[in-house]
N, C-alpha and C positions, 0 to 999 in steps of 0.2 A: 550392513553399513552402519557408521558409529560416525558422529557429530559434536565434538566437543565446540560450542557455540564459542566461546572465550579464547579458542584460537584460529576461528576464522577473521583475516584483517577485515576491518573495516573499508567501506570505500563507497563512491558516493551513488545515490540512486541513479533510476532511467531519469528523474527530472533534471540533472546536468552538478557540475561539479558547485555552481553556489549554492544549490540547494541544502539548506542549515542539514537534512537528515543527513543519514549514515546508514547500509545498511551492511549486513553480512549473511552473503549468499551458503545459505546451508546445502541444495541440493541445486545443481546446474541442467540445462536443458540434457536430454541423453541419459540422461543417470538413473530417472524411472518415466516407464514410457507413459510419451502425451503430459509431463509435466515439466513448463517451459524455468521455474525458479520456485522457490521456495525459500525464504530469508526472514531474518530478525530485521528491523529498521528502528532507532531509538531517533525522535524530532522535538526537538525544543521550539515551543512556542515565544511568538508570534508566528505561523507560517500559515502561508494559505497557499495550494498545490498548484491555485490558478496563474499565482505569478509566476511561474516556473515551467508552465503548461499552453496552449495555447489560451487566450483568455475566458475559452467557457470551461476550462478542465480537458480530459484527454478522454479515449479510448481505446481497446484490446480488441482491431477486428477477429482477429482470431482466436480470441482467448476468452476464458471467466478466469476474472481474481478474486480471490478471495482474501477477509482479513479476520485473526483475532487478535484482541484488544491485550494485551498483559498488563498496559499499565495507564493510568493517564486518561484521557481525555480529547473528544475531538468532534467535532461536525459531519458528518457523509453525505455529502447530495450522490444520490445515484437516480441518472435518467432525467429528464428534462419535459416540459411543459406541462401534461397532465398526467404524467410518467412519472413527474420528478417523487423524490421523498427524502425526506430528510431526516437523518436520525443522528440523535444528542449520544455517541456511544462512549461507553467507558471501560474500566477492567472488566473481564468476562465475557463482554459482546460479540459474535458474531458475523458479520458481514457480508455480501455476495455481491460482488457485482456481474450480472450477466456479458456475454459477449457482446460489442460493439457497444455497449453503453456510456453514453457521457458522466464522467466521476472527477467530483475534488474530495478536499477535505481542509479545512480550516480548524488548526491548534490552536486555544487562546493564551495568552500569553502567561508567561511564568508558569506552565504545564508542560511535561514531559511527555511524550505520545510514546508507550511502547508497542512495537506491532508484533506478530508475527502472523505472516501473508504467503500467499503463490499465487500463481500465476499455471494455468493449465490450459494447455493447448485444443482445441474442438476442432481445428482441421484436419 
């Protein structure tokens, strides 16, 4: 399988069509197995995931996402109350968020978020 990223269209995330991002679906669910997406998303800041989300952030019963950072800048709460953590991440970082866990992310403004992310299936 071969991906030329620069000719997949763009088009809008799971957070709905005002959502400022963008993203472009590299590999679709079925394509390799137990992984539900796998995509670039480029988000200019101000955004914060929550208003686009339900207002504590969402979750992937069935799934872990995962993100790394290519470009930019951005906020990750993953997990909630004594769970929660919070990390300031930038190019090069990382990511995980476990199944069913509560997750945003706040871009501050005049900051470009580049991601590249999946999404994998545990059912």
């Amino acid at each position: 399988m071969f991906v030329r990223t620069s000719e997949v269209p763009e088009q809008p995330t799971a957070h709905g069509e005002d959502y400022p991002g963008r993203k472009r679906p590299l590999v679709k669910r079925g394509v390799i197995p137990s992984v539900m997406q796998i995509a670039t998303s480029v988000e200019p800041g101000p955004v914060d995931s929550r208003d686009f989300d339900p207002p504590e952030g969402h979750r992937h019963p069935t799934g872990v996402e995962w993100y790394y950072i290519l470009g930019g800048r951005a906020t990750f709460v993953i997990g909630e109350g004594e769970d929660e953590e919070v990390h300031e991440a930038r190019a090069g970082d990382f990511l995980v968020v476990p199944e069913n866990t509560l997750h945003y992310h706040i871009v501050p403004d005049g900051v470009k978020l580049e991601l590249f992310y999946g999404l994998n299936a545990t059912d």
